[in-house]
TORZAVEX-180841 format. One record per residue (C-alpha): residue in three letters; residue number from 1; x, y, z. Coordinates in nm, 3 decimals, padded with zeros to 5 digits, always signed. Example, Ala and Ser with C-alpha at 12.3 -4.5 7.8 and 13.67 -1.06 7.14 Angstrom:
2
R  code  pos       c1       c2       c3
R   ALA    1  +01.230  -00.450  +00.780
R   SER    2  +01.367  -00.106  +00.714
// end
This chain:
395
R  code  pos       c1       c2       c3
R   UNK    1  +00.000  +00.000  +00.000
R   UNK    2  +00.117  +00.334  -00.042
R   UNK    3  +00.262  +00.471  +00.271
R   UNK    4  +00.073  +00.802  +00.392
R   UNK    5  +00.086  +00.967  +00.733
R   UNK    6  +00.048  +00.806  +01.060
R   UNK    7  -00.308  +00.963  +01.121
R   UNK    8  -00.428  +00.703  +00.801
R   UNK    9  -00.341  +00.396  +01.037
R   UNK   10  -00.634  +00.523  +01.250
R   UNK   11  -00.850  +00.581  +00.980
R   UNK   12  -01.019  +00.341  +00.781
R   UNK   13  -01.104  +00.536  +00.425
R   UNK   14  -01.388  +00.438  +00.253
R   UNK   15  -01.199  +00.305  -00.046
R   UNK   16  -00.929  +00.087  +00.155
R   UNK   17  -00.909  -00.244  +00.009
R   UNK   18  -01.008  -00.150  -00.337
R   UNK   19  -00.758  -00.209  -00.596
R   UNK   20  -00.708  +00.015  -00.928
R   UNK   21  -00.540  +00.007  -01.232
R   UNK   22  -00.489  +00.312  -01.419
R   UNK   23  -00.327  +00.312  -01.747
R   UNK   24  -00.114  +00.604  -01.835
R   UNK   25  -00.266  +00.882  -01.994
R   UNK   26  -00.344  +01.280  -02.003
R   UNK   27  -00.536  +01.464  -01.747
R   UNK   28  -00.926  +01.290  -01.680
R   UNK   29  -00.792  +00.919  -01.642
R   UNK   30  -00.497  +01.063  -01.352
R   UNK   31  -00.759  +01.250  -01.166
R   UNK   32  -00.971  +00.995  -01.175
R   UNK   33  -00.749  +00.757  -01.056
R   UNK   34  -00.625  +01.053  -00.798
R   UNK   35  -00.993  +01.092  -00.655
R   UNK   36  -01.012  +00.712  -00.550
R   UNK   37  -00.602  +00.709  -00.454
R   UNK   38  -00.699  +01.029  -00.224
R   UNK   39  -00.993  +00.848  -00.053
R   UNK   40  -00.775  +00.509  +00.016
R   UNK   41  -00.785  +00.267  -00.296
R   UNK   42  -00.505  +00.144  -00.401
R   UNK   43  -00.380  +00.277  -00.690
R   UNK   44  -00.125  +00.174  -00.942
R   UNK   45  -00.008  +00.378  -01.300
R   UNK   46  +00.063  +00.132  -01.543
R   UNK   47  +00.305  +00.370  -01.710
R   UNK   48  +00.453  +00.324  -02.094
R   UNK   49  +00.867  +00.233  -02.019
R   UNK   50  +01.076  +00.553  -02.011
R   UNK   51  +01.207  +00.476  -02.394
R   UNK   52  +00.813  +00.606  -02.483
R   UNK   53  +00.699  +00.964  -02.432
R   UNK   54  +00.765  +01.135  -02.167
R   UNK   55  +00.521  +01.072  -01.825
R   UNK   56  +00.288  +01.429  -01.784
R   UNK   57  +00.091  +01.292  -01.545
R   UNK   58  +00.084  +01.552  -01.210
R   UNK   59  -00.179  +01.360  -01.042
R   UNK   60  -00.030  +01.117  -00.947
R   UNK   61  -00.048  +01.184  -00.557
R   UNK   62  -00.096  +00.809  -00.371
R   UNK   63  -00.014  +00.585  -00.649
R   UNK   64  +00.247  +00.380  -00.746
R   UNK   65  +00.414  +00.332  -01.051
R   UNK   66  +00.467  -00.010  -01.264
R   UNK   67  +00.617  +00.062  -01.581
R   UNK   68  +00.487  -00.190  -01.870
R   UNK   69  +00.572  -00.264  -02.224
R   UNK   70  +00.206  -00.331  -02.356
R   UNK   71  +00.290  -00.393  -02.724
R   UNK   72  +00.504  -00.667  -02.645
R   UNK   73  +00.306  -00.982  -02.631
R   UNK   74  +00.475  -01.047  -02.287
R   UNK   75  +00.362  -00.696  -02.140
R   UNK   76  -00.016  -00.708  -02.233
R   UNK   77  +00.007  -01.073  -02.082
R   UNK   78  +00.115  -00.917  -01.747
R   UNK   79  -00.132  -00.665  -01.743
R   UNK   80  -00.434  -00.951  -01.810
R   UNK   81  -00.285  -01.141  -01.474
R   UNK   82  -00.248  -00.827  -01.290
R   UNK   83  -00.639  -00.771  -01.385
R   UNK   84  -00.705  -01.114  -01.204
R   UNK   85  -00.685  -00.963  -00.905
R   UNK   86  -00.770  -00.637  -00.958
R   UNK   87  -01.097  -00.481  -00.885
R   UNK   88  -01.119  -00.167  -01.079
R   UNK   89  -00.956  -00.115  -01.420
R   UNK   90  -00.979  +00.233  -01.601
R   UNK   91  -00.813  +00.255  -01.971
R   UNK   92  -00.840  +00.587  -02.141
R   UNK   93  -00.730  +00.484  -02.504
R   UNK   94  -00.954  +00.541  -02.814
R   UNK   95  -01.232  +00.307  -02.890
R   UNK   96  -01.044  -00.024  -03.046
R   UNK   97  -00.729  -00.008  -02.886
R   UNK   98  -00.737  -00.234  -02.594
R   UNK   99  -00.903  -00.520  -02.813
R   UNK  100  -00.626  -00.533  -03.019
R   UNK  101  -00.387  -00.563  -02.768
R   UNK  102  -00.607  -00.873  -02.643
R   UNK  103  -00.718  -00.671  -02.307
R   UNK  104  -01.052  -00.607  -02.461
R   UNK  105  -01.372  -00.633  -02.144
R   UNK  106  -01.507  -00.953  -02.331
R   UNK  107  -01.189  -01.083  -02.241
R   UNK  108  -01.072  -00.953  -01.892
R   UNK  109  -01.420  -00.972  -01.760
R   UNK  110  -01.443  -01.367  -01.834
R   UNK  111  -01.113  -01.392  -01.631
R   UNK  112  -01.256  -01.193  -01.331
R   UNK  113  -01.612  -01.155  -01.338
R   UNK  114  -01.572  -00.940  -01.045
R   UNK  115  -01.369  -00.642  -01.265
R   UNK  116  -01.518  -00.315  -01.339
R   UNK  117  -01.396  -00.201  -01.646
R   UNK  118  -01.352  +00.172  -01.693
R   UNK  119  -01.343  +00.301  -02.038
R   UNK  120  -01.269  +00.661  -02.056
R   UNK  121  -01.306  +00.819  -02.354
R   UNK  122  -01.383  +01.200  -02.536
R   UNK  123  -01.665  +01.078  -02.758
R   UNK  124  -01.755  +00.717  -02.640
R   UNK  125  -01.733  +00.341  -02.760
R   UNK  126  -02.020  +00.427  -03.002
R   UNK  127  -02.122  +00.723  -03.249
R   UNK  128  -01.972  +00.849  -03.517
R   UNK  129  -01.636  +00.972  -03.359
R   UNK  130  -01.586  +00.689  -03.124
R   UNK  131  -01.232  +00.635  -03.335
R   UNK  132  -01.173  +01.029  -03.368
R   UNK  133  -00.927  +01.222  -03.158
R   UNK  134  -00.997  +01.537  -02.965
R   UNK  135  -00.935  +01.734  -02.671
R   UNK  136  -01.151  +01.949  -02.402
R   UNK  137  -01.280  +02.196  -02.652
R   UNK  138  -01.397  +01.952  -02.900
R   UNK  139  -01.577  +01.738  -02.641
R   UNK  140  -01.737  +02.062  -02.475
R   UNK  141  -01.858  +02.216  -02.833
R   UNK  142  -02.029  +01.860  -02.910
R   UNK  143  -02.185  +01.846  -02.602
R   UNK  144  -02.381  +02.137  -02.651
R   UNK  145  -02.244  +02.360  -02.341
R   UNK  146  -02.002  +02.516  -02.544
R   UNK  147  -02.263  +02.721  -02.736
R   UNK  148  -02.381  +02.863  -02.391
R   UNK  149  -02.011  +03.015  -02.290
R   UNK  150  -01.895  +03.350  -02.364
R   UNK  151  -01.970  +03.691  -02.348
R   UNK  152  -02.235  +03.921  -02.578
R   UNK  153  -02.096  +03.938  -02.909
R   UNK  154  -01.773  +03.743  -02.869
R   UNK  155  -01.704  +03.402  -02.974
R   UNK  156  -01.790  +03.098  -02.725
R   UNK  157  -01.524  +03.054  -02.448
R   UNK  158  -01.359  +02.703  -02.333
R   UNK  159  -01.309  +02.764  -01.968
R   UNK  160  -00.942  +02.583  -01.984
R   UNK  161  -00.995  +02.213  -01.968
R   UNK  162  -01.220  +02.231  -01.655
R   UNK  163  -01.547  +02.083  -01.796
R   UNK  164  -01.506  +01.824  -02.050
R   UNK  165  -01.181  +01.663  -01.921
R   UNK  166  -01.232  +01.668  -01.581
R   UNK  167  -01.551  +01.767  -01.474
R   UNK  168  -01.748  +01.559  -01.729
R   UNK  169  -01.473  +01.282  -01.760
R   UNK  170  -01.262  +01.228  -01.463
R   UNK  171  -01.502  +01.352  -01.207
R   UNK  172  -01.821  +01.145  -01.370
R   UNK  173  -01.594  +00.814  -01.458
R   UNK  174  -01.507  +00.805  -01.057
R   UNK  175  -01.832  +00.860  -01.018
R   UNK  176  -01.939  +00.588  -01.215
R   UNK  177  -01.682  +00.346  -01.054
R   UNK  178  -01.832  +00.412  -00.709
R   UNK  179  -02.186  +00.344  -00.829
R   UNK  180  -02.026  -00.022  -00.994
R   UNK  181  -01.857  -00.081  -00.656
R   UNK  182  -02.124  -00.028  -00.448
R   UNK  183  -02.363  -00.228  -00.740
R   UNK  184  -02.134  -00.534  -00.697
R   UNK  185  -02.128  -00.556  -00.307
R   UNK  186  -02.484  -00.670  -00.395
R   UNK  187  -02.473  -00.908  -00.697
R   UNK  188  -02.079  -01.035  -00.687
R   UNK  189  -02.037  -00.910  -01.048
R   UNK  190  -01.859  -00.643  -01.256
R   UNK  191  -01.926  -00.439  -01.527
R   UNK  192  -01.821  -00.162  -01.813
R   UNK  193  -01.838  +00.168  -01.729
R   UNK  194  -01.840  +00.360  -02.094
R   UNK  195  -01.743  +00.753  -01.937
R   UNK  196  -01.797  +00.928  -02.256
R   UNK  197  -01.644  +01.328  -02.177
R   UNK  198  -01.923  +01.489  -02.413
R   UNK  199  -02.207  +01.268  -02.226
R   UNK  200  -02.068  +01.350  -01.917
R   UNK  201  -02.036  +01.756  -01.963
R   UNK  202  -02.384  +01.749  -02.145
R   UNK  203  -02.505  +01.553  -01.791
R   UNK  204  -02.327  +01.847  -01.591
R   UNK  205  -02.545  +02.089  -01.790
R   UNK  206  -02.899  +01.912  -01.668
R   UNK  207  -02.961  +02.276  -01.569
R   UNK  208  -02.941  +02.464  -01.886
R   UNK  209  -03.158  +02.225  -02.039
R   UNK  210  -03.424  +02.210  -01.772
R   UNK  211  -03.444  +02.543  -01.721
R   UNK  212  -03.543  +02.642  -02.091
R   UNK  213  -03.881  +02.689  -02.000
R   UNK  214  -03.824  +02.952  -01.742
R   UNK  215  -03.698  +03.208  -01.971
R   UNK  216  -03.332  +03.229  -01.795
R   UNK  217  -03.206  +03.151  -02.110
R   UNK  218  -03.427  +03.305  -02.365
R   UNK  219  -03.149  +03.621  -02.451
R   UNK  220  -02.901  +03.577  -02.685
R   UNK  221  -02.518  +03.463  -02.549
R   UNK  222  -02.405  +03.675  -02.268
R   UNK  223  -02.722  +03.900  -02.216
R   UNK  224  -02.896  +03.646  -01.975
R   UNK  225  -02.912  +03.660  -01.603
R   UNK  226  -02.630  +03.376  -01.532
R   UNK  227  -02.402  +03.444  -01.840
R   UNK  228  -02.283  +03.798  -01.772
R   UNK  229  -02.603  +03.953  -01.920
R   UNK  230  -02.663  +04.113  -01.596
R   UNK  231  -02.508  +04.363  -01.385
R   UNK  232  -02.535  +04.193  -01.059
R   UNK  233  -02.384  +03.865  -01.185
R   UNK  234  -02.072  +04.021  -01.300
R   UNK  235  -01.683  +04.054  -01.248
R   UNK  236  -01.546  +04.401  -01.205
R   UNK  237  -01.207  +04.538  -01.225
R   UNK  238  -01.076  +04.724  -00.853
R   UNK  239  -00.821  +05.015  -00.886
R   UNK  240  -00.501  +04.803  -00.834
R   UNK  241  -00.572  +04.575  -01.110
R   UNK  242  -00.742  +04.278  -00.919
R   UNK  243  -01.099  +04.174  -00.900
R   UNK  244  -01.448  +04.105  -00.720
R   UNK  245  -01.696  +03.891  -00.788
R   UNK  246  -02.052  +04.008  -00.762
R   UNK  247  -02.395  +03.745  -00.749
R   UNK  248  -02.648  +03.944  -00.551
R   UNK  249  -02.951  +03.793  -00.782
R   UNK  250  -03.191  +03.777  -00.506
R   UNK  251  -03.349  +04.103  -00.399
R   UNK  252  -03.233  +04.132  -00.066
R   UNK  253  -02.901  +04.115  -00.129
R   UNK  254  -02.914  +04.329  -00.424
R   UNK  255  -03.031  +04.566  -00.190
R   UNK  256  -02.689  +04.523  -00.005
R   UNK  257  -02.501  +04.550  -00.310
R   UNK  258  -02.621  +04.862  -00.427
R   UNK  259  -02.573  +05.011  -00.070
R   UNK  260  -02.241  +04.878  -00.052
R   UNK  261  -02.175  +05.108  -00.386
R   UNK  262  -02.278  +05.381  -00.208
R   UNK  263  -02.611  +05.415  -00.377
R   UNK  264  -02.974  +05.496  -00.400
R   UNK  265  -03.189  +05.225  -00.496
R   UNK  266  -03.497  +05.509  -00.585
R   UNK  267  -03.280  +05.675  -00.771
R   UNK  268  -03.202  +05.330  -01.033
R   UNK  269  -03.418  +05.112  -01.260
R   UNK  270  -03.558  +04.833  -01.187
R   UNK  271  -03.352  +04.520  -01.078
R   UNK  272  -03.436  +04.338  -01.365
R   UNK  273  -03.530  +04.612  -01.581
R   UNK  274  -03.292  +04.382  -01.868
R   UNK  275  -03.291  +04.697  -02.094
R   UNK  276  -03.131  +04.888  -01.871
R   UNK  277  -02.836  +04.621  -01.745
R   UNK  278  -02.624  +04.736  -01.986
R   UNK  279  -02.535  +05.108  -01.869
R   UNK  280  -02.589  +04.977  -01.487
R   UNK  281  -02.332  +04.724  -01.577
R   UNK  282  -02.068  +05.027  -01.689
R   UNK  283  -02.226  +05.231  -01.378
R   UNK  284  -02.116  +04.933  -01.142
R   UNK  285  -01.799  +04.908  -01.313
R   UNK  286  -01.684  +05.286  -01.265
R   UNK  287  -01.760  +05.233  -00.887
R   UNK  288  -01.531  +04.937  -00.884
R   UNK  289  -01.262  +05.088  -01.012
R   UNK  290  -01.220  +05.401  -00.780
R   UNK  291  -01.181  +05.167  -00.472
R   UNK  292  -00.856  +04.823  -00.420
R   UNK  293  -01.031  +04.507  -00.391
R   UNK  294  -00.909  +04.500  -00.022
R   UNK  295  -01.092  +04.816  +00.009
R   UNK  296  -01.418  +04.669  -00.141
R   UNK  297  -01.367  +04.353  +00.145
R   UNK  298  -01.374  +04.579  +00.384
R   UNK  299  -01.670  +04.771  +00.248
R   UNK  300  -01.891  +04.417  +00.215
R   UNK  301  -01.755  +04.213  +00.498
R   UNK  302  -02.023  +04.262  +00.687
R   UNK  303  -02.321  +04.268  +00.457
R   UNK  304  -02.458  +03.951  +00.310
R   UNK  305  -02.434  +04.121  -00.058
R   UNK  306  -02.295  +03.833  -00.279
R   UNK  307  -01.998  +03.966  -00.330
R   UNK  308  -01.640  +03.830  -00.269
R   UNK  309  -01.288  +03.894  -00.376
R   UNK  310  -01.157  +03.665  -00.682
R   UNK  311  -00.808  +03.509  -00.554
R   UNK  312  -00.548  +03.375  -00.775
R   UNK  313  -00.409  +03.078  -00.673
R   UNK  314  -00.105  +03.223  -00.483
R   UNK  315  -00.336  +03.367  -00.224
R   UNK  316  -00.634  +03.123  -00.235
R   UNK  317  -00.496  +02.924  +00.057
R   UNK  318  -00.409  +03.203  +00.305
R   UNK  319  -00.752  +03.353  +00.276
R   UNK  320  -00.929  +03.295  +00.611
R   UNK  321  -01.222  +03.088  +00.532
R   UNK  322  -01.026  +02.851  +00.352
R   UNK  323  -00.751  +02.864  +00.639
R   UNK  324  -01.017  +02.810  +00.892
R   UNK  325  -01.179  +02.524  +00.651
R   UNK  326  -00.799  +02.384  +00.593
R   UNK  327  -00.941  +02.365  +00.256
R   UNK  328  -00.552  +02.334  +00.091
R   UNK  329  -00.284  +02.099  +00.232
R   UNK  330  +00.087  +02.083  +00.123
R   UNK  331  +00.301  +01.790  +00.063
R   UNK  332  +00.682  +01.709  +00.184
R   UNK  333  +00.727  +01.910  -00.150
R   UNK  334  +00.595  +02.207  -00.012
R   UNK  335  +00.361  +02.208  -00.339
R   UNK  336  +00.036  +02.352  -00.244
R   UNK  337  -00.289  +02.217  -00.430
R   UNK  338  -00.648  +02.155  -00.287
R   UNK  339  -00.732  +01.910  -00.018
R   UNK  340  -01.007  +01.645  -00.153
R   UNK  341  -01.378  +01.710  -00.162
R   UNK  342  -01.631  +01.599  -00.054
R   UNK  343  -01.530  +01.628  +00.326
R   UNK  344  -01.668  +01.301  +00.502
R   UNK  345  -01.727  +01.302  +00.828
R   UNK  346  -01.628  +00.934  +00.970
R   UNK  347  -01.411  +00.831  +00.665
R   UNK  348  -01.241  +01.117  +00.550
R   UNK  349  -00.978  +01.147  +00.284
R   UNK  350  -00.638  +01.106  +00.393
R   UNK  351  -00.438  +01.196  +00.092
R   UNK  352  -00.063  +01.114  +00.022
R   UNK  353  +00.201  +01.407  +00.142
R   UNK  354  +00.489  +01.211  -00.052
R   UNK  355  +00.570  +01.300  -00.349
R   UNK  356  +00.396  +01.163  -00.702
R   UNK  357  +00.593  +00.843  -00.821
R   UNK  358  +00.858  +00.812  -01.049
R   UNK  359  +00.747  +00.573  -01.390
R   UNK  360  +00.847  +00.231  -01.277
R   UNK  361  +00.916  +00.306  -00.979
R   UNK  362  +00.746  +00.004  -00.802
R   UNK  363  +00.711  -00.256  -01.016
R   UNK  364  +00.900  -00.525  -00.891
R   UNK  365  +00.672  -00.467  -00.568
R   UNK  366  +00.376  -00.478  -00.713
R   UNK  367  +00.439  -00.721  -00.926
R   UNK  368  +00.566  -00.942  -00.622
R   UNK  369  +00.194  -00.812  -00.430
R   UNK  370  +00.022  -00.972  -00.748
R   UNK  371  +00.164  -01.306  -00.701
R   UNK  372  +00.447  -01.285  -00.943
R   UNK  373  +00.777  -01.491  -00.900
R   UNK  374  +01.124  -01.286  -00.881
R   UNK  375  +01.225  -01.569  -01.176
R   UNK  376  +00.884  -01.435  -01.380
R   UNK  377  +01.046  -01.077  -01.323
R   UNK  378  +01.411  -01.091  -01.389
R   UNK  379  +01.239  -01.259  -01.700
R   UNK  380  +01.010  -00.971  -01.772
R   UNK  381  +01.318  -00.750  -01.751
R   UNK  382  +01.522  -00.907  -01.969
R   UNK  383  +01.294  -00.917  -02.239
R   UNK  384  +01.229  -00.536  -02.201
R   UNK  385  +00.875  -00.577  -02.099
R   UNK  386  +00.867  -00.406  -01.745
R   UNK  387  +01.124  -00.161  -01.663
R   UNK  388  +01.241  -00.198  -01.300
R   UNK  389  +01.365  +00.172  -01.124
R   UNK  390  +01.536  +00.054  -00.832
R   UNK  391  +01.745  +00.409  -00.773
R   UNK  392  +01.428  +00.617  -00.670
R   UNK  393  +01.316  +00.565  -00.286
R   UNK  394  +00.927  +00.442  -00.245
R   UNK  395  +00.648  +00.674  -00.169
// end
């Protein structure tokens, strides 16, 4: 198991016991596998051998490496024992590529019934693109959501890789691993989970398309209430170059907002007087800019107005809620990122504070925790399948 702090001994996670396989690849599959590493599976990165291109994975918190030669018939025959005892597998290759390789489901699942087989994927094992490549954007504009992001007449806006890749994939394929674990405490079988990232960001949106009938989207792009349409659902610039975030929909604390700005509620339009948003909007954002956003803290720290500071990510974790919340930890790195969420109360995560693993760096371990033979591994070696990194100390 991966070795974590002393206060894990006394906890029992809710994921202890369960044992992943993650297959090497870009950023949904490694937080995926980070999300059930964090909350106390254990985790292993089946990582290409160092001759192949270059590991990016930085989610790799918890797991272990094992670095594995899968085109050689030798390699993909490892990786079918290691799923013998294995209890969650998630792949994130395009549709076809595991069944030529001979690690298809049909076959892995006949060997261990009790495997859930995660298939993570942009567009699916079905449709149309199921064999196409693409990335975040692509994914998001299928989906549908892309369409909905951006600001009045400006193209639609990717928000990063937040809500295909992660959101919609990693996020909803751990998701759907939970749900198959908990399924087969009851009927003793596994299954295939097919995480599709444009499924699973069009299954994020649930709102935008059940809330077409209320008329919150009925505006073009960017002139609705939610989408930067209106001036109390805004961002505006403070006089030293930083930010606030404003979302005083409700009346009552629109009320607070526009005291806060120092002004007379008799003396504006209507709240949602839509014609009018767009001059309140550059009233609102004159009044921003005379004041720092320290200032503007100060001036709505004590009224319930909606309206907080936007923190980059060098402050985020010395702000004081999040301090009091110890909403960030650090690792023996001193590399800050956030702690995992959902906070549970009895099992909580206990995530790794060791570093993330070096490719290979465990494989002769876990290959000796799966029942293999040092002779089987010295063989595996010198036919190039595994790659053995002895010179890097454990996590």
């Amino acid at each position: 198991m991966c070795r974590r702090s002393p206060a894990a001994a006394a906890v029992a996670m809710a994921l202890n016991g369960v044992r992943v396989l993650e297959l090497a690849g870009l950023a949904p599959a490694p937080l995926c596998g980070m999300i059930l590493a964090d909350f106390g599976a254990q985790v292993v990165r089946v990582d290409r051998l160092s001759r192949s291109a270059a590991a990016v994975d930085v989610q790799g918190r918890g797991k272990r490496s094992l670095a594995l030669d899968l085109k050689r018939p030798q390699g993909a025959a490892v990786l079918r024992r290691l799923c013998g005892g294995a209890d969650v597998l998630i792949e994130p290759f395009r549709h076809g590529v595991m069944e030529k390789l001979g690690l298809g489901p049909e076959v892995l699942l006949q060997e261990n019934p009790r495997l859930i087989y995660a298939r993570l994927t942009g567009f699916g094992q079905t449709g149309k693109y199921a064999k196409s490549a693409g990335h975040d954007i692509n994914y998001l504009a299928i989906s549908g959501v892309l369409s909905k992001l951006g600001r009045k007449d400006e193209n639609p806006y990717a928000p990063a890789n937040l809500l295909a890749d992660f959101a919609g994939g990693g996020v909803m394929c751990a998701m759907g691993i939970v749900i198959a674990l908990f399924e087969r405490a009851r009927s003793g079988r596994g299954q295939i989970i097919d995480a599709s990232m444009v499924e699973g960001t069009a299954y994020l949106s649930s709102f935008l398309w059940k809330s077409q009938s209320l008329g919150l989207w009925s505006k073009p792009r960017g002139e609705n209430l939610l989408d930067s349409g209106a001036p109390f659902y805004e961002i505006y610039k403070t006089s030293d170059g930083k930010f606030m975030a404003v979302g005083a929909i409700e009346p009552q604390f629109y009320d607070q907002l526009i005291n806060g700005l120092g002004l007379d509620s008799d003396e504006l339009p209507s709240q949602m007087s839509t014609s009018d948003w767009p001059e309140m909007k550059k009233m609102f954002a004159s009044i921003f800019a005379q004041k720092t956003q320290a200032e503007w803290c100060s001036i709505f720290a004590s009224a319930d107005a909606c309206v907080t500071p936007v923190l980059s990510l060098d402050d985020v974790a010395s702000h004081q809620h999040n301090k009091e919340r110890s909403s960030f930890i650090k690792n023996d790195q001193g590399e800050i990122s956030p702690r995992p969420a959902p906070l549970l109360s009895r099992t909580p995560a206990i995530p790794s504070s060791k570093r993330d693993p070096f490719r290979g760096e465990h494989t002769e371990e876990i290959l000796l925790e799966y029942g293999f033979t040092k002779q089987e591994i010295a063989k595996l070696h010198a036919d190039n399948a595994i790659e053995v990194n002895k010179s890097k100390a454990n996590l």
